[in-house]
NUVO-727848 format. One record per residue: residue in one letter; x negated, y negated, z of N, C-alpha, C in turn. Coordinates in steps of 0.05 Angstrom, whole numbers, padded with zeros to 5 digits, always signed. Example, Ala and Ser with C-alpha at 12.3 -4.5 7.8 and 13.67 -1.06 7.14 Angstrom:
# residues 2
A-00264+00114+00156-00246+00090+00156-00264+00066+00156S-00257+00045+00142-00273+00021+00143-00258-00001+00157
***
This chain:
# residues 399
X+00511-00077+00110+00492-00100+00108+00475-00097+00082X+00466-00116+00066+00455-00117+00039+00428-00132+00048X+00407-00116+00037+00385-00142+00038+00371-00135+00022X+00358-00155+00012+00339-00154-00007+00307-00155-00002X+00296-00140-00014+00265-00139-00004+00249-00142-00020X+00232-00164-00021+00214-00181-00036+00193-00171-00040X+00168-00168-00054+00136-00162-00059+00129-00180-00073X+00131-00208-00067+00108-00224-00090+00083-00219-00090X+00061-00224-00113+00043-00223-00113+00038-00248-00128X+00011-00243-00140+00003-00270-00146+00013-00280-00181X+00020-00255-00197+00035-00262-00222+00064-00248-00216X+00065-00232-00198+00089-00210-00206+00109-00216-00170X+00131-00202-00176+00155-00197-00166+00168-00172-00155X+00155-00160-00140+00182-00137-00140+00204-00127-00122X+00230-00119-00134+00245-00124-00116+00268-00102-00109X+00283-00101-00095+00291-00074-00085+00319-00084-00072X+00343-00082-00072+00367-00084-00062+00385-00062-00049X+00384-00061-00021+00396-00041-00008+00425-00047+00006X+00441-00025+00010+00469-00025+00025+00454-00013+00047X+00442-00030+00062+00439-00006+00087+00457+00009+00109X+00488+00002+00098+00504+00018+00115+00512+00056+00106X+00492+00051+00077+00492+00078+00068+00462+00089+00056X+00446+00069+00057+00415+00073+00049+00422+00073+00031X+00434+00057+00011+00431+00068-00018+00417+00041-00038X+00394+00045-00060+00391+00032-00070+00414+00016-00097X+00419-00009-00086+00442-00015-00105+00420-00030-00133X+00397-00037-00131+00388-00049-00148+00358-00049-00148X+00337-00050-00165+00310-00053-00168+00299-00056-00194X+00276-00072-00187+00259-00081-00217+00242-00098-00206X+00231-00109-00224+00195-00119-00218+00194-00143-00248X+00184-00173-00234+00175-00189-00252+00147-00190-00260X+00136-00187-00277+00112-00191-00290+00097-00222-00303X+00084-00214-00301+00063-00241-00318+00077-00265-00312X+00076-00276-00289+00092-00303-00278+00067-00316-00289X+00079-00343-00297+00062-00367-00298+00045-00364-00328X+00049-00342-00349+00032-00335-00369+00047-00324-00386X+00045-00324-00414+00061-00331-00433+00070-00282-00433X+00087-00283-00447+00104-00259-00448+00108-00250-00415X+00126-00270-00400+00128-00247-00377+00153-00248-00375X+00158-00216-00370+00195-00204-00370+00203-00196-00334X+00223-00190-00341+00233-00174-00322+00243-00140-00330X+00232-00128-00311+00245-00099-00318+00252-00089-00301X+00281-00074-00301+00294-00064-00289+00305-00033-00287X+00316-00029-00268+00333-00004-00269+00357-00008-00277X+00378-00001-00294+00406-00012-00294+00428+00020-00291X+00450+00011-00280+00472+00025-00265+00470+00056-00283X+00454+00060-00307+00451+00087-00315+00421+00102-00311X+00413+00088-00296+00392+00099-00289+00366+00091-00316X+00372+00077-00334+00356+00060-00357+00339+00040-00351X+00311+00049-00361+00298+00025-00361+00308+00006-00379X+00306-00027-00367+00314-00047-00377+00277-00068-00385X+00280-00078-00406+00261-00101-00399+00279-00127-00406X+00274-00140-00399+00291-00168-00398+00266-00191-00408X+00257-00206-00426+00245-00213-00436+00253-00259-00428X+00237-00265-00415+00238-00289-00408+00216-00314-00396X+00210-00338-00395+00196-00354-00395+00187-00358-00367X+00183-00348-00346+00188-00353-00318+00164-00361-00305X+00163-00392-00305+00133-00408-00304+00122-00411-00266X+00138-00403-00247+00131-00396-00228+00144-00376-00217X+00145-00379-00186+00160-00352-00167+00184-00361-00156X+00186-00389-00150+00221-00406-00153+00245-00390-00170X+00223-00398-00201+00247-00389-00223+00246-00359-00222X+00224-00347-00215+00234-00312-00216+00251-00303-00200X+00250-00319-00175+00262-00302-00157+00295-00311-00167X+00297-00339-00171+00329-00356-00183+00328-00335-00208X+00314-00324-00226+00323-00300-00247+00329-00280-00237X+00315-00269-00210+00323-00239-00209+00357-00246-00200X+00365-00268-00181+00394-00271-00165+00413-00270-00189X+00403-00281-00209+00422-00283-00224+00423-00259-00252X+00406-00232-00241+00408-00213-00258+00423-00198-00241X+00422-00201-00217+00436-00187-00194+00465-00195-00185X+00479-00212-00205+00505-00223-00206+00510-00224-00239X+00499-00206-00256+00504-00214-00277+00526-00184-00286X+00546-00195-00306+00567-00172-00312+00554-00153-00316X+00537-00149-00331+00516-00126-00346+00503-00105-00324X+00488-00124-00320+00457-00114-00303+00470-00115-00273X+00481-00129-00254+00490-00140-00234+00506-00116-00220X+00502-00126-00195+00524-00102-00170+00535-00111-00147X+00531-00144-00151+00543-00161-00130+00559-00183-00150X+00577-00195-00138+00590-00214-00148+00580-00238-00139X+00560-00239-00116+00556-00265-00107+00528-00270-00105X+00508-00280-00098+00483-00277-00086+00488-00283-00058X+00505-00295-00050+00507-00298-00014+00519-00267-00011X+00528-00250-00027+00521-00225-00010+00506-00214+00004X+00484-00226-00005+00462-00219+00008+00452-00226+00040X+00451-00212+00059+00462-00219+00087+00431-00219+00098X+00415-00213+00084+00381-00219+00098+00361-00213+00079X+00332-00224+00072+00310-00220+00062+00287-00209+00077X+00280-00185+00072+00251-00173+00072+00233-00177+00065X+00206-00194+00064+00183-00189+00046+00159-00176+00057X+00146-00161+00042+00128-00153+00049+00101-00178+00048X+00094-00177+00077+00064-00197+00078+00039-00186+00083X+00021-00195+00063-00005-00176+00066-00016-00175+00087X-00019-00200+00097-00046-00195+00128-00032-00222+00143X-00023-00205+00172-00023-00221+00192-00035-00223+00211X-00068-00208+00210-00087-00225+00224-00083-00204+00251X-00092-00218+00270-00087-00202+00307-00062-00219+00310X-00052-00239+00291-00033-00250+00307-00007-00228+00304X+00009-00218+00283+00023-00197+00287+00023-00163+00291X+00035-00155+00315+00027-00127+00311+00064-00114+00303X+00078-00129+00297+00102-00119+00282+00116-00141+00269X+00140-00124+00258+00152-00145+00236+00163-00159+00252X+00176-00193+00244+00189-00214+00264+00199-00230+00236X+00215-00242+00256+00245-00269+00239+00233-00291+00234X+00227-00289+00200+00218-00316+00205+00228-00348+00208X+00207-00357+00226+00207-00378+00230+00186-00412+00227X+00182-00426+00235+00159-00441+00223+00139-00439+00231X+00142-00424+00261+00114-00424+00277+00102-00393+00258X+00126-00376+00254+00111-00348+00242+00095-00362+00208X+00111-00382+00198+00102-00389+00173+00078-00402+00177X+00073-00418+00196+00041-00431+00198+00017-00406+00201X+00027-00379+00220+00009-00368+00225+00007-00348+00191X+00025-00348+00182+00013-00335+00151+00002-00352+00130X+00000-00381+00139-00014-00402+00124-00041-00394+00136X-00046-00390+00166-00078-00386+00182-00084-00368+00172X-00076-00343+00168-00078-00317+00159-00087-00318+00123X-00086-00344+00106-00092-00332+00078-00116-00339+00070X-00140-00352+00090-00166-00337+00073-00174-00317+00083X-00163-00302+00098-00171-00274+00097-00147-00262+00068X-00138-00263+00067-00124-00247+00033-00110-00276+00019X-00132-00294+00011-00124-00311-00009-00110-00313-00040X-00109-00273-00043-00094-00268-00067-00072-00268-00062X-00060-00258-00039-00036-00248-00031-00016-00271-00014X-00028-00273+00010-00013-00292+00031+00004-00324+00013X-00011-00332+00009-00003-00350-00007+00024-00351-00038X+00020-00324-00045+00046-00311-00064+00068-00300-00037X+00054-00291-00022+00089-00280-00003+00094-00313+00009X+00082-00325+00009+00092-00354+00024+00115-00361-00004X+00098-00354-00019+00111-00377-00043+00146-00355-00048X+00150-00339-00043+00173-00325-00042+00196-00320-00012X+00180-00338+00004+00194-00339+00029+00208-00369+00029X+00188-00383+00018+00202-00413+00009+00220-00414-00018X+00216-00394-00032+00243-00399-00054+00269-00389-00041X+00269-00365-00033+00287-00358-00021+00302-00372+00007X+00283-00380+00014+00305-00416+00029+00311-00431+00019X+00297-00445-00007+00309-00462-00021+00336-00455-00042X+00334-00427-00047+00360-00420-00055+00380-00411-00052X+00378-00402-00019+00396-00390-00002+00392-00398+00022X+00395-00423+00026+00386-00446+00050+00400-00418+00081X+00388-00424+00092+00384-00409+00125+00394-00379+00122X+00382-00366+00101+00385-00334+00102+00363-00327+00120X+00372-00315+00127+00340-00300+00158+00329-00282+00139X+00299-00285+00145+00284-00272+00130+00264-00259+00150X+00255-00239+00148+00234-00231+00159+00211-00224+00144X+00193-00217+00158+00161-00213+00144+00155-00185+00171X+00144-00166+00146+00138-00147+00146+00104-00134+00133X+00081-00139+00156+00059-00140+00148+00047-00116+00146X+00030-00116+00123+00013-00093+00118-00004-00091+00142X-00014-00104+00151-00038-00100+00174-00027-00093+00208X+00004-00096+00206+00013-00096+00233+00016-00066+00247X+00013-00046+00233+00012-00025+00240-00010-00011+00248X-00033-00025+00242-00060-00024+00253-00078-00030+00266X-00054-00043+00281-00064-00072+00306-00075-00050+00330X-00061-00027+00336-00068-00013+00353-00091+00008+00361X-00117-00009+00334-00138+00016+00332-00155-00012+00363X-00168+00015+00369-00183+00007+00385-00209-00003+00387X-00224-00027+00404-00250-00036+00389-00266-00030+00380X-00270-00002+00381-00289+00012+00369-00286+00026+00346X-00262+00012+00340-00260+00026+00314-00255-00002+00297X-00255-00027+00309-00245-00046+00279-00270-00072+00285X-00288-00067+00298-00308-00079+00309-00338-00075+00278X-00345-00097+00267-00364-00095+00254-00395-00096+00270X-00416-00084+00265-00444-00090+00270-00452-00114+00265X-00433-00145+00264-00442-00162+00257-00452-00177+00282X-00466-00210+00278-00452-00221+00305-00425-00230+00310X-00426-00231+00340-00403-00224+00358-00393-00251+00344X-00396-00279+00347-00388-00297+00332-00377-00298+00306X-00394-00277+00292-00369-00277+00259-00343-00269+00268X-00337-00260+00287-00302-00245+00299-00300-00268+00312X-00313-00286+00327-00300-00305+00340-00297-00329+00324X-00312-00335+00310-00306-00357+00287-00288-00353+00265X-00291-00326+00253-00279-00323+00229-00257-00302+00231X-00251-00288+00251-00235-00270+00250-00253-00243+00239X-00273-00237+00230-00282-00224+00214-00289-00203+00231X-00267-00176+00224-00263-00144+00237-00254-00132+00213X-00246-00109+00231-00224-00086+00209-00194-00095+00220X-00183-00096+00193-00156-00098+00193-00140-00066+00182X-00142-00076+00157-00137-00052+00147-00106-00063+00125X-00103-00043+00108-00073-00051+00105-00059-00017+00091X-00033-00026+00080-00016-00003+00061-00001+00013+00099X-00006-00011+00116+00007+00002+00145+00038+00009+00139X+00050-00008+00132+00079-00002+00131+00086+00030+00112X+00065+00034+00088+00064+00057+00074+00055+00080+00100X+00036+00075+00113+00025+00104+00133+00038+00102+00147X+00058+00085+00162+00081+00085+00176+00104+00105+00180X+00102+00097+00149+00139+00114+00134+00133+00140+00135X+00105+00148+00117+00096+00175+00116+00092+00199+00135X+00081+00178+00165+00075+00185+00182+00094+00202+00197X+00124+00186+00194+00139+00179+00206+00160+00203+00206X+00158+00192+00170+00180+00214+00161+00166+00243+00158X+00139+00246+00160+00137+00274+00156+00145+00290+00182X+00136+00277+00211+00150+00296+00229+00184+00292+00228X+00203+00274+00220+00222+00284+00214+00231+00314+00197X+00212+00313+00180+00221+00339+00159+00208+00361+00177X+00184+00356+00195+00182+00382+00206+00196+00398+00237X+00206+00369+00248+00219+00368+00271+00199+00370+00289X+00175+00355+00293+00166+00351+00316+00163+00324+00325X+00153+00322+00349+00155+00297+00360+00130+00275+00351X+00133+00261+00336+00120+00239+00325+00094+00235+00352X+00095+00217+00368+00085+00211+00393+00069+00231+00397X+00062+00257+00392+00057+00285+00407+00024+00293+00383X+00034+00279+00355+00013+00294+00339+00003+00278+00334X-00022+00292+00319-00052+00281+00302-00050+00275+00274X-00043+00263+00263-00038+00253+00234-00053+00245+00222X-00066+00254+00191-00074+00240+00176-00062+00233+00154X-00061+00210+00141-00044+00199+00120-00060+00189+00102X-00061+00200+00081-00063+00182+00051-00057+00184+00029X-00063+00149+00026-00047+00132+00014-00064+00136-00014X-00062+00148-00023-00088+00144-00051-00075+00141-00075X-00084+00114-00090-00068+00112-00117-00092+00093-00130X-00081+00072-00143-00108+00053-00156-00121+00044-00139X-00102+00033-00110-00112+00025-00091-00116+00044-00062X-00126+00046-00049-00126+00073-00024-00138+00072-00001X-00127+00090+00011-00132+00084+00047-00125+00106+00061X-00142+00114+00088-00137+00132+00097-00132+00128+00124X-00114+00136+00138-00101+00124+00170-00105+00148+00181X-00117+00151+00210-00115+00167+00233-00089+00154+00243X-00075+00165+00260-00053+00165+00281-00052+00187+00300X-00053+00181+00323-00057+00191+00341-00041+00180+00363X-00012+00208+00364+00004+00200+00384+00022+00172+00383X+00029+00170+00353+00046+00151+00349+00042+00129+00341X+00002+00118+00345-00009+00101+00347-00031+00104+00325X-00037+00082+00299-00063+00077+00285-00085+00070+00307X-00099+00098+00299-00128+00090+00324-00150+00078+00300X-00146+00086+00267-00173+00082+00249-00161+00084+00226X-00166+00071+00204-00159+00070+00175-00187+00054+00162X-00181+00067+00137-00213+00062+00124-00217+00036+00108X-00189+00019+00098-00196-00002+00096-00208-00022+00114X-00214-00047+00107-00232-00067+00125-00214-00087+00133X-00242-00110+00130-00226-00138+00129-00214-00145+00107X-00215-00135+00082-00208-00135+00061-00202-00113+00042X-00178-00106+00029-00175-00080+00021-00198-00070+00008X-00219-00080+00004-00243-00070-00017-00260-00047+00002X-00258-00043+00027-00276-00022+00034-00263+00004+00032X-00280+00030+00038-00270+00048+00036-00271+00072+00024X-00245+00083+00014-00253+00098-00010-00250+00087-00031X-00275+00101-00060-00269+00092-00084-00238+00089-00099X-00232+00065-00109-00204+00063-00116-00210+00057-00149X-00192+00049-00157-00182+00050-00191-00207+00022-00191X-00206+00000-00184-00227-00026-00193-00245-00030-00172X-00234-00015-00145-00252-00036-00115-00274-00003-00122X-00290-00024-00106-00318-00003-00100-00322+00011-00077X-00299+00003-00051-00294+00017-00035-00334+00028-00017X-00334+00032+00000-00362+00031+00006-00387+00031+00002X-00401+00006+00007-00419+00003-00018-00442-00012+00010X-00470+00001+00011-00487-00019+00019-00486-00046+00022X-00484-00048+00044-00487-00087+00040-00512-00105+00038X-00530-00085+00043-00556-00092+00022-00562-00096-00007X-00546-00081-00013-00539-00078-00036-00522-00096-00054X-00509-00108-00041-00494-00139-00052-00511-00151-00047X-00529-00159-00022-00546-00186-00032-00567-00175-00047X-00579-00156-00050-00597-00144-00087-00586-00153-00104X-00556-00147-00106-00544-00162-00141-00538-00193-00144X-00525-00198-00120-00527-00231-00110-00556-00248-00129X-00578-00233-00125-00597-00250-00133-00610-00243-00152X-00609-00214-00168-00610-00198-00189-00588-00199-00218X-00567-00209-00211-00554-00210-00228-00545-00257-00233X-00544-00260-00204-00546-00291-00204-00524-00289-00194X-00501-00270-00187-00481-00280-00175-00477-00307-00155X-00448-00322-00159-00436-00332-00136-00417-00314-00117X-00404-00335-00096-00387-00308-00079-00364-00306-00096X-00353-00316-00123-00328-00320-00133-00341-00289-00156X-00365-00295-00161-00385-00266-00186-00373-00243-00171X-00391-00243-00145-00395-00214-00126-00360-00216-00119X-00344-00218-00112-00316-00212-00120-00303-00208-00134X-00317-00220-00152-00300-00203-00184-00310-00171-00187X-00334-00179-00180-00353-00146-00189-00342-00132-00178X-00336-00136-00142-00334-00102-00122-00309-00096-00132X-00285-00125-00133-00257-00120-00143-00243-00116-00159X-00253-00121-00179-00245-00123-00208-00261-00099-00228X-00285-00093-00228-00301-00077-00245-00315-00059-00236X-00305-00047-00215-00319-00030-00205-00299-00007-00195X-00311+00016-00173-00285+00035-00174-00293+00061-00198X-00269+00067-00199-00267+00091-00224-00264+00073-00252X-00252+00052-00257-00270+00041-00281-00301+00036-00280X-00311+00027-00263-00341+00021-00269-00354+00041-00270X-00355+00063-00262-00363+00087-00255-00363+00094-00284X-00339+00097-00296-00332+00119-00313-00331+00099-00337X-00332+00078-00341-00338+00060-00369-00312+00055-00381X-00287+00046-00364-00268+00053-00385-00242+00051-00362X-00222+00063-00377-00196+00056-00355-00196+00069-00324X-00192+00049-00311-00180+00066-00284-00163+00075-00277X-00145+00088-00291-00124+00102-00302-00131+00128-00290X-00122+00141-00268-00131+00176-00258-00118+00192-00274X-00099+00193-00294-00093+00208-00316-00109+00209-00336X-00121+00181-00356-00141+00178-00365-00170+00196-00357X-00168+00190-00328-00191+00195-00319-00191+00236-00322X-00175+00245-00312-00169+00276-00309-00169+00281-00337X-00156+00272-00359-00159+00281-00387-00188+00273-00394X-00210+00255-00387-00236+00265-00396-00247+00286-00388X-00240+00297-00358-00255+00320-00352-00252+00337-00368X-00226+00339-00369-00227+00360-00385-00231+00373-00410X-00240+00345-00428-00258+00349-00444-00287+00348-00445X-00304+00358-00419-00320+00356-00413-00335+00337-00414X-00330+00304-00403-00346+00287-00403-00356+00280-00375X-00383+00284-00379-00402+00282-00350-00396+00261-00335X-00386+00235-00346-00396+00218-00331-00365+00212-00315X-00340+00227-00325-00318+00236-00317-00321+00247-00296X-00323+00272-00300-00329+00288-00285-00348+00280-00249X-00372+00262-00258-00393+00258-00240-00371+00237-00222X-00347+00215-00238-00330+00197-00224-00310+00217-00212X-00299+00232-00215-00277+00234-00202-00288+00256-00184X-00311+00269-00180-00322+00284-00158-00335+00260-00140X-00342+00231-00139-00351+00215-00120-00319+00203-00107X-00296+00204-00132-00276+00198-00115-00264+00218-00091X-00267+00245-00099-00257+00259-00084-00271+00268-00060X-00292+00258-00064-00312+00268-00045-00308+00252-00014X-00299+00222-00025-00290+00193-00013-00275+00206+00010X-00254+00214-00002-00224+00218+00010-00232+00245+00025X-00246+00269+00019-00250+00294+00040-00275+00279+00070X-00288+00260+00061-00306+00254+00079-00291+00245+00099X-00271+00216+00091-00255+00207+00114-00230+00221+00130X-00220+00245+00111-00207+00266+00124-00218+00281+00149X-00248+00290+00139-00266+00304+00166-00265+00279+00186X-00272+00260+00174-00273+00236+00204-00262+00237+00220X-00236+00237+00215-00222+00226+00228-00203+00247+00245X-00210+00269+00231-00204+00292+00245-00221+00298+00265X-00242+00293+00266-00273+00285+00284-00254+00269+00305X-00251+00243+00293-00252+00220+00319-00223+00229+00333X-00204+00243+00327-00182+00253+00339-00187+00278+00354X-00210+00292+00345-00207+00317+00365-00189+00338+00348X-00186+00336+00320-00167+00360+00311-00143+00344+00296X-00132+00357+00279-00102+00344+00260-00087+00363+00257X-00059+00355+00269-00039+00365+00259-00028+00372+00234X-00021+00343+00219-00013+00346+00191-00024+00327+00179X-00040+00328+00151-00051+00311+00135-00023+00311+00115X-00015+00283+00110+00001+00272+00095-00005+00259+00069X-00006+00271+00042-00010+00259+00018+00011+00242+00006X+00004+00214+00001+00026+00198-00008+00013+00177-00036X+00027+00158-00049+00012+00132-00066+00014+00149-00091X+00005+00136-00117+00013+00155-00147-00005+00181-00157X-00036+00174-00129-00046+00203-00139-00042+00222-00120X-00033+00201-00094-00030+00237-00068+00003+00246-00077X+00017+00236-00086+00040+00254-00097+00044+00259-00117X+00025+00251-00140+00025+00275-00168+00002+00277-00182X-00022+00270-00173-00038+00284-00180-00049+00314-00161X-00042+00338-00169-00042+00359-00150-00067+00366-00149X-00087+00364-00182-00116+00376-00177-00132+00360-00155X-00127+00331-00143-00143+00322-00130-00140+00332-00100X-00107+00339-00096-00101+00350-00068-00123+00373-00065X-00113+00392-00088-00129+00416-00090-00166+00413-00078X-00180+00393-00099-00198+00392-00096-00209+00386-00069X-00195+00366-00053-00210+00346-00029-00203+00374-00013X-00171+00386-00011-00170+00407+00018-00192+00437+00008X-00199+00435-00008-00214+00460-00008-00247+00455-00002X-00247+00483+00014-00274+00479+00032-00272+00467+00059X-00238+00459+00069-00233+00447+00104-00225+00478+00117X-00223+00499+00108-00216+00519+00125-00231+00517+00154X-00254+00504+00157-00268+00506+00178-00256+00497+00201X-00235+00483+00187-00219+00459+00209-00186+00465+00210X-00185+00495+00194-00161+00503+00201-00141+00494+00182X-00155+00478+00158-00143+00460+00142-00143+00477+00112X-00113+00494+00107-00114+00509+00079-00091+00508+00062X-00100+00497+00035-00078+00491+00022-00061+00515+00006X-00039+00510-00001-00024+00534-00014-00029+00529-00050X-00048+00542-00065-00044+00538-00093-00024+00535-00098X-00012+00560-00106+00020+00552-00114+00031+00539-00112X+00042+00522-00088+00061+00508-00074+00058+00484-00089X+00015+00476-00093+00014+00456-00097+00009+00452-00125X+00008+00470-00140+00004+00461-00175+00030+00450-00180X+00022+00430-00193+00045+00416-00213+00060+00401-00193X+00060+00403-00172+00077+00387-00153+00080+00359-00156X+00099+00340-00168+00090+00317-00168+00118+00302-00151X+00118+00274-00133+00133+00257-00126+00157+00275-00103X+00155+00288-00099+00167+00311-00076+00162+00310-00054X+00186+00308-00039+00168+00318-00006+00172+00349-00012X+00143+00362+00006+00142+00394+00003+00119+00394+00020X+00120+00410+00034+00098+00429+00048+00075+00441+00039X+00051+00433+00029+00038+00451+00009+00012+00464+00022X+00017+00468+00052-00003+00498+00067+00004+00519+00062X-00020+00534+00065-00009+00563+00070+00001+00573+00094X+00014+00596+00104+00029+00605+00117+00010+00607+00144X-00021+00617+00138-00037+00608+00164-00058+00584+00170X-00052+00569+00149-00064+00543+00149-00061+00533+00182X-00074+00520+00199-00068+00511+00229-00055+00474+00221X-00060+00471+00205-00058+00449+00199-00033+00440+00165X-00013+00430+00182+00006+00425+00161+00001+00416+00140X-00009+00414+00114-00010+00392+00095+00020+00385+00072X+00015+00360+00078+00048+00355+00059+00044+00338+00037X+00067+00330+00019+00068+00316-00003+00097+00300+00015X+00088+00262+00013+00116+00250+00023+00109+00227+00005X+00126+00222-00010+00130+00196-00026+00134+00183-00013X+00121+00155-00015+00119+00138+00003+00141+00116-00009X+00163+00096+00015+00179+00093+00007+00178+00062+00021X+00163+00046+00018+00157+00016+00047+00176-00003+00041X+00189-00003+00013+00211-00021+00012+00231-00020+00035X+00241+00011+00037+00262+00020+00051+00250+00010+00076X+00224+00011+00094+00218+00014+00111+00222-00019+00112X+00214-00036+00095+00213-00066+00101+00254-00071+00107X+00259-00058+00097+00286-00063+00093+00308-00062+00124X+00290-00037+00130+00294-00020+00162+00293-00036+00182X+00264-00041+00185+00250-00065+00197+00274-00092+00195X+00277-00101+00178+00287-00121+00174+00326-00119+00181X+00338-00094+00181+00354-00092+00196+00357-00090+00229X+00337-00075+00236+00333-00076+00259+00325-00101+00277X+00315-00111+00266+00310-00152+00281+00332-00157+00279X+00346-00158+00253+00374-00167+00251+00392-00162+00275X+00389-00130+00287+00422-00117+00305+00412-00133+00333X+00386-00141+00332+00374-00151+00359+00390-00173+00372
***
């Protein structure tokens, strides 16, 4: 079975082509700058070469009608047909309380991710717009939707419940969702595969840390707590979001600076984070090469980031009663090693000890990186959610 698995976003594309009768990736690449002048396509091609493919692609119709036909092309291509393609995956940002797993879509599932997009009005509305090209160009291919938030349907009210009034949740939906579920899923998932224990049985913590980041409890199979919100912006500090921030403190700038609610969203989302902090790229490579040329204000950023990520580690090890295995995944939990380093040192208290060795230089690897009497496993698992949307989306299928 061949399917293809979609990530629209709101300029970009990315896309992933599997044989799942052998797991093997037959194809991948990612469209850029839709709708705005220089946007390409870049690819992987049959030598393992990056490709950029350079073209005009004024919405997500024609990207997706460009990727089918890079994917049947003599060159670049590994199908002869586009009806090879026997089902579509996409990943959908937030389905709300209405989904707690992936499902076939249909019109009633398509209305409820139309209800679902002012809670993620960047997002919902780009995976719509890629679920309707893909019927219009491959009229009745079954598609499924595969939500970030559905794996976190299972925290309990006391954990996704705001101090607000009870009516903002009954009017507006307005709780913890959470998202990057299908990523703490895989991680979760696959790390007790590598260790051979029983998934269902342990205390997991998983994170996801890269520009964007999140930290999931699992407990016994089940998301009981993750540190995003209603909106990916809470949390820990990430590459632009500001990740936990007084909410007093937004209405101070609200009326201090003159913001609207379109201002104070640009600010928490866009310019804040380890760019705002640190004056400059939110780039964690960038950011690690100032330290080490001793710049304070470097330095003062990436000790509030890391500080982020060891706080919600104790949490949640707190709210579980103890952790099995903390799981590092996303572009800085699997190769940036000084930050592993930094956040697990000083958890011995909790049984939690990392292996230097194991873990210098370690980058994009699954590996084990405790020491031998650490009580608590810590690992490196590249996180892999295409495959998992892909999974998912076979599995509805054999139903």
């Amino acid at each position: 079975m061949k399917i293809l698995v979609l990530n629209c976003g709101s300029s970009s594309i990315k896309y992933k082509l599997f044989d799942m009768t052998s797991g093997k990736v037959m194809a991948q690449g990612g469209i850029e700058k839709i709708g705005l002048p220089g946007s390409f396509l870049k690819l992987t091609d049959k030598t393992g070469k990056k490709v950029i493919l350079e073209k005009d692609i004024p919405g997500h119709q024609e990207g997706i009608e460009y990727i089918l036909s890079v994917l049947t092309d003599e060159t670049y291509g590994c199908i002869k047909d586009y009806k090879e393609i026997n089902a579509v995956g996409h990943r959908v940002v937030h389905g709300g309380e209405k989904f707690a797993s992936s499902v076939l879509i249909d019109q009633a599932v398509l209305d409820k991710v139309i209800e679902c997009s002012d809670l993620a009005p960047l997002h919902n509305p780009a995976n719509l717009k890629g679920i309707n090209a893909m019927e219009h160009l491959i009229p009745g291919i079954p598609q499924v939707a595969v939500f970030d938030t559905a794996f976190h349907q299972t925290m309990p009210e006391k954990a996704y419940m705001y101090g607000l009034p009870y009516e903002m949740y009954e009017k507006y939906g307005v709780r913890r969702y959470g998202f990057h579920g299908t990523s703490h899923r895989y991680v979760s998932k696959r790390a007790c595969e590598i260790l051979g224990v029983d998934y269902n049985t342990q205390k997991i913590i998983t994170a996801h840390v890269g520009n964007g980041g999140s930290i999931a409890a699992i407990m016994n199979g089940k998301c009981v707590d993750t540190s995003m919100g209603l909106t990916p912006t809470e949390g820990l500090l990430m590459g632009t979001r500001c990740g936990d921030v007084d909410a007093g403190a937004l209405a101070f700038l609200l009326e201090k600076e003159h913001l609207d609610a379109a201002g104070l969203s640009n600010l928490i989302n866009k310019k804040s984070g380890v760019a705002g902090l640190v004056g400059g790229s939110s780039d964690m490579r960038d950011l690690e090469a100032a330290v080490e040329k001793g710049d304070k204000r470097a330095i003062m950023t990436l000790d509030v980031y890391n500080y982020r990520i060891k706080k919600y580690i104790g949490a949640y090890a707190a709210a579980m009663n103890g952790c099995d295995i903390l799981v590092w995944t996303g572009g800085v939990g699997e190769n940036q090693w000084q930050t592993r380093l930094a956040v697990c040192e000083g958890m011995e208290y909790m049984g939690m000890k990392i292996d230097p060795a194991k873990n210098e230089g370690l980058r994009g690897e699954e590996a084990v990186i405790s020491a031998a009497d650490s009580k608590v496993t810590i690992m490196v698992v590249p996180t892999d959610e295409e495959y998992m949307i892909a999974s998912d989306t076979m599995a509805i299928l054999s139903k």
